[in-house]
C-alpha positions in Angstrom: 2.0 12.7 15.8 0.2 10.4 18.6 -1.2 8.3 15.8 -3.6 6.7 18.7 -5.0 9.8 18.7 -5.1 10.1 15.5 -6.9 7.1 13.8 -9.2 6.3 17.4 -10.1 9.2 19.5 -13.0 11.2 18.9 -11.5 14.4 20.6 -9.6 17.1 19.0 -9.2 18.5 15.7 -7.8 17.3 12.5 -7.3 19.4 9.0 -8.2 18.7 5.9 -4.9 16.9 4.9 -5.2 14.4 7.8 -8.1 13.1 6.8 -7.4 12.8 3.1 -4.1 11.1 5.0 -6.7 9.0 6.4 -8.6 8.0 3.3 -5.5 6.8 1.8 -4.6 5.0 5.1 -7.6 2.7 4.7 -7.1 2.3 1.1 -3.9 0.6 1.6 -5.0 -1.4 4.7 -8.3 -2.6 2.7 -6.0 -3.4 -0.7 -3.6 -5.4 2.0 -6.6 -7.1 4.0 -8.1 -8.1 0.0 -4.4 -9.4 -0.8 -4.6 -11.6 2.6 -7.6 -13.4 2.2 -6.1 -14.2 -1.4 -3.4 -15.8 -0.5 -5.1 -17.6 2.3 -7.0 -18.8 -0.6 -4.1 -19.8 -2.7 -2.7 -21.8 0.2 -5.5 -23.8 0.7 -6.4 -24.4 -3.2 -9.5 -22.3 -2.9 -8.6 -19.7 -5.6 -7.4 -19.0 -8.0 -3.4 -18.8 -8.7 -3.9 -14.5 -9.9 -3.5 -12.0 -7.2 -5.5 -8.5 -7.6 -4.8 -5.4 -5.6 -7.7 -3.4 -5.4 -7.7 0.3 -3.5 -11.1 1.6 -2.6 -11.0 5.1 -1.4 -14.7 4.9 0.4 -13.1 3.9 3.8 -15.0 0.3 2.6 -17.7 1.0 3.9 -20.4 0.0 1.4 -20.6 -3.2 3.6 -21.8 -1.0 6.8 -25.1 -0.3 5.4 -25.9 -3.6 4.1 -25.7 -4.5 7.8 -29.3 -3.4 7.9 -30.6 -4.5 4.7 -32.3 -8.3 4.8 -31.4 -9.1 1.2 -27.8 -8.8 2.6 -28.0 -11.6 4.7 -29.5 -14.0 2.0 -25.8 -14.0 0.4 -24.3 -15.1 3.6 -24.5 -18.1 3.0 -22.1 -18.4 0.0 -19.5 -16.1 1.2 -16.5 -17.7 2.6 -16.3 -17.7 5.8 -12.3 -16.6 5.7 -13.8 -13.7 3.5 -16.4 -13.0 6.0 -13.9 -12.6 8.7 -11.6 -11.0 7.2 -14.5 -8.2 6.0 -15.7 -7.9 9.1 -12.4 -7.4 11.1 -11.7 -5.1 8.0 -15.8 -3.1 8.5 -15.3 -2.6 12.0 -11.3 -1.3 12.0 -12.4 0.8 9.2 -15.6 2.0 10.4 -14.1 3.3 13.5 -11.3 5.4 11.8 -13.6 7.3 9.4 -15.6 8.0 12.6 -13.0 9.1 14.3 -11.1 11.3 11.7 -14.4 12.0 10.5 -15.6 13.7 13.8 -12.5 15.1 14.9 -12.4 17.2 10.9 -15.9 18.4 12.0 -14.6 19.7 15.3 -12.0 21.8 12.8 -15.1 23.3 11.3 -16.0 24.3 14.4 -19.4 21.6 14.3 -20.7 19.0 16.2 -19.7 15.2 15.3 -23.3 14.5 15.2 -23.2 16.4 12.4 -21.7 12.8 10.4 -25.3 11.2 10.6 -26.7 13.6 8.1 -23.9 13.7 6.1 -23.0 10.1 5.8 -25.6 7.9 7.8 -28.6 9.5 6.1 -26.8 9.2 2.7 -25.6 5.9 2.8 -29.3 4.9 3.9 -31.1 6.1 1.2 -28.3 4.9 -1.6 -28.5 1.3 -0.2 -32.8 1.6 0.4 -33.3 3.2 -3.1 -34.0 0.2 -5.5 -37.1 -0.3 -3.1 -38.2 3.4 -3.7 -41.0 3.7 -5.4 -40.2 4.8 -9.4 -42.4 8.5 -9.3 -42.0 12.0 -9.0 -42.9 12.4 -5.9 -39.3 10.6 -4.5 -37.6 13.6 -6.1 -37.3 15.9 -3.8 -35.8 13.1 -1.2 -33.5 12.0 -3.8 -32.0 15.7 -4.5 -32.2 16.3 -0.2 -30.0 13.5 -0.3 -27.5 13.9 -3.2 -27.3 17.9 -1.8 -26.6 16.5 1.8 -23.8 13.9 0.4 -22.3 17.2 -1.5 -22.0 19.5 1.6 -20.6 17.0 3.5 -18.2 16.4 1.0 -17.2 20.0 0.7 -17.3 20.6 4.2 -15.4 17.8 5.3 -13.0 17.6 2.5 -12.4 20.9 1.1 -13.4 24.0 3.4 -10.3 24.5 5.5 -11.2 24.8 9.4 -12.1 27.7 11.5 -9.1 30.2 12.2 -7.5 29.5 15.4 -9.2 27.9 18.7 -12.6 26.7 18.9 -14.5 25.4 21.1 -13.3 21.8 20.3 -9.3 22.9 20.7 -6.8 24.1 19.4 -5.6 25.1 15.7 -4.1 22.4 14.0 -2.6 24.2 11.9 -0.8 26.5 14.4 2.0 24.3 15.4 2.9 23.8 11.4 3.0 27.9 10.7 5.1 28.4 14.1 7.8 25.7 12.9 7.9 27.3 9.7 8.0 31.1 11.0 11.5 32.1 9.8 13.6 34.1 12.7 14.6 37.5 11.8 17.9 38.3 10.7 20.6 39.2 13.3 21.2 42.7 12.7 24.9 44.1 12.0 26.5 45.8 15.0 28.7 48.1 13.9 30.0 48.5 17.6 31.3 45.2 17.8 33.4 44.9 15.1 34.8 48.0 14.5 37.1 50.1 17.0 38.3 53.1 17.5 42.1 53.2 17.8 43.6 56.3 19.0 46.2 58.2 17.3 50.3 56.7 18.5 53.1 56.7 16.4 52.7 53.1 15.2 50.8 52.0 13.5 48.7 55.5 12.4 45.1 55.6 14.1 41.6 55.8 13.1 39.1 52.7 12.1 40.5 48.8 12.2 38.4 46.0 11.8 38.6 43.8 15.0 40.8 40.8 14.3 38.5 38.7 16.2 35.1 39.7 14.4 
């Protein structure tokens, strides 16, 4: 697998086990990013002396919205700023391999990547804009929009396998996996080739032998 291709471009097509492969991918990079700044900690007598792993399977990216929230930006200034680097580094690696994978699992659909604003731009607005909602009945129907566009992307993205061979975006992913596992058919017996005729002399009597070499 061209794994450049795989975690960076935006063309192609990707199934639905690639990006789950994906999702754990970040996890693992985020829980190892988390156990860096730790230890950068502990060498320099800012921590604590207890490490914590912690595995967040959102891609991390509850920090991306709060990019363009001003209360964010009033905790700035108490945030390390080895933790703000590291987050940071961390936002923008992690940001652009759920695009990526993101987009490219859309094109398996047979969609357009712009299709990833609604389902995870709009979303992610509205969850991190909420608390400043106003409390009445008439956010309702905004609230359910949202929750129902958060579900179909999920199911669509994550679930619903991708259109049946090529589309408009390329190929099927999932061709070159059932052609390596196509079994070839069995080599037929040829009787001709291993039995022979041996006509009838006084030694040894004739009729059908087996072909020593067969």
């Amino acid at each position: 697998m061209d794994w450049t291709w795989y975690l960076f471009r935006f063309d192609g097509r990707i199934n639905r086990a690639l990006l789950w492969q994906a999702l754990l991918i970040v996890a693992v990079l985020a829980a190892l990013l988390g156990t860096v700044g730790q230890l950068i900690h502990l060498v320099s007598a800012e921590g604590s002396p207890k490490l914590s792993i912690k595995l967040d399977f959102d891609f991390g990216l509850d920090d991306l919205f709060k990019l363009v929230d001003p209360r964010a930006y009033h905790s700035l200034a108490s945030v390390d700023r080895t933790d703000l680097i590291l987050k940071s580094s961390g936002l923008a690696l992690f940001s652009w391999i759920f695009l990526a994978t993101g987009i490219k699992r859309l094109h398996d659909r047979d969609r357009s990547g712009w299709w990833i604003v609604p389902f995870f731009f709009v979303t992610g607005l509205f969850s991190q804009f909420s608390d400043l909602l106003p409390d009445s009945n008439w956010m309702l129907p905004f609230s359910l929009t949202a929750s129902s566009l958060w579900l179909w992307g999920f199911v669509e993205m994550f679930c619903i396998p991708g259109s049946i061979g090529d589309n408009r975006f390329g190929p099927d992913p999932l061709a070159d996996i059932e052609d390596g596992c196509a079994v070839p058919p069995a080599k037929s017996w040829d009787q001709s080739r291993e039995i022979e005729f041996v006509p009838p002399r006084a030694s040894p009597p004739g009729g059908m032998h087996v072909k020593r070499d067969a």
